[in-house]
C-alpha positions, 0 to 999 in steps of 0.5 A: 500500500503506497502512502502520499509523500510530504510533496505528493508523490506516491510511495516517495520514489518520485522525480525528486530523488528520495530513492536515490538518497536513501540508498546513498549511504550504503551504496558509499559503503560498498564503493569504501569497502571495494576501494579497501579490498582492492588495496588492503585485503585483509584489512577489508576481510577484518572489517566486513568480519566485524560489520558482520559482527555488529549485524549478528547482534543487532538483527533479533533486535531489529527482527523483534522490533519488526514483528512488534511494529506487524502487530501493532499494525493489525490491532492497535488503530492511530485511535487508540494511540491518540488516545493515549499519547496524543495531543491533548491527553495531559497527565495520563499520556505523561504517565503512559509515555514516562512510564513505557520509556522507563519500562523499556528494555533492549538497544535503542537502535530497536525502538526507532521504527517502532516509535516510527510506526506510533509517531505515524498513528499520531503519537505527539512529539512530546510523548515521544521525546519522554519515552526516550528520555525517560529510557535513562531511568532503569528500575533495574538497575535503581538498587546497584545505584542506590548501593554506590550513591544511596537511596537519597542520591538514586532518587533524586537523580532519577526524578531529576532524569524523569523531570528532564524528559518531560521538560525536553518533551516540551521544548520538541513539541513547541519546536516541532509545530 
């Protein structure tokens, strides 16, 4: 199903060279890497070792991530989520996205196209920045802080952090109008 793009062309592969833009980088990336095979091969062999690595580990993450995006697609409408994390949802949606932000778990780097996917169906910037910021907050990890820096200090660090999230929020919504 193709979306109307920002400047109306259908599926965004119109004359304006968005397609070609998104596949710049990688095609650099290939060029850099035939470049190095050409001159240094094993470090070009070290290097694509690594990348291959680095795929290894973030693909069940970006896997998950897609599969939570297909759900989310079949039963959670853009109401529903407006009706959450819109605009204009007030103290509920600050909960809703500090606490879903606090909650999270796993790379960041997951969450992208996920929070993608919510900021389509109509989530707020505000709401979004939140849940980023509030993801510094680890419940988990709140008792090994508190055993280095003490309850008091574990609290007011966090409260400050969850206090900054929203705050940020604030300035993204305002600026993002």
């Amino acid at each position: 199903m193709n979306k109307v793009g920002k400047k109306g062309k259908e599926g965004g592969h119109g004359t304006n060279g968005s397609f070609w833009r998104q596949w710049l980088f990688p095609c650099a990336v290939l060029l850099v890497y035939a470049v190095l095979v050409m001159f240094t091969p094993q470090q070009a062999i070290a290097a694509l070792k690594a990348s291959w690595g680095v795929f290894v580990q973030i693909a069940p993450a970006l896997v998950m991530a897609f599969l939570v995006m297909i759900a989310l697609n079949l039963w959670i409408t853009p109401a529903h989520v407006k009706r959450f994390l819109g605009k204009g949802t007030g103290l509920k949606g600050v909960f809703f996205s500090s606490a879903a932000g606090i909650v999270s778990m796993g790379p960041i780097y997951a969450w992208y196209p996920l929070l993608k996917e919510f900021r389509e169906k109509g989530v707020s910037g505000f709401h979004l920045a939140n849940f980023l910021g509030c993801r510094a907050v680890k419940i988990p990890l709140l008792p090994m802080m508190a055993a280095y820096f003490g309850w008091a200090f574990t609290g007011l660090v966090s409260l400050f952090m969850v206090l900054s999230a929203i705050v940020t929020g604030l300035i993204v919504d305002k600026l993002g109008e």
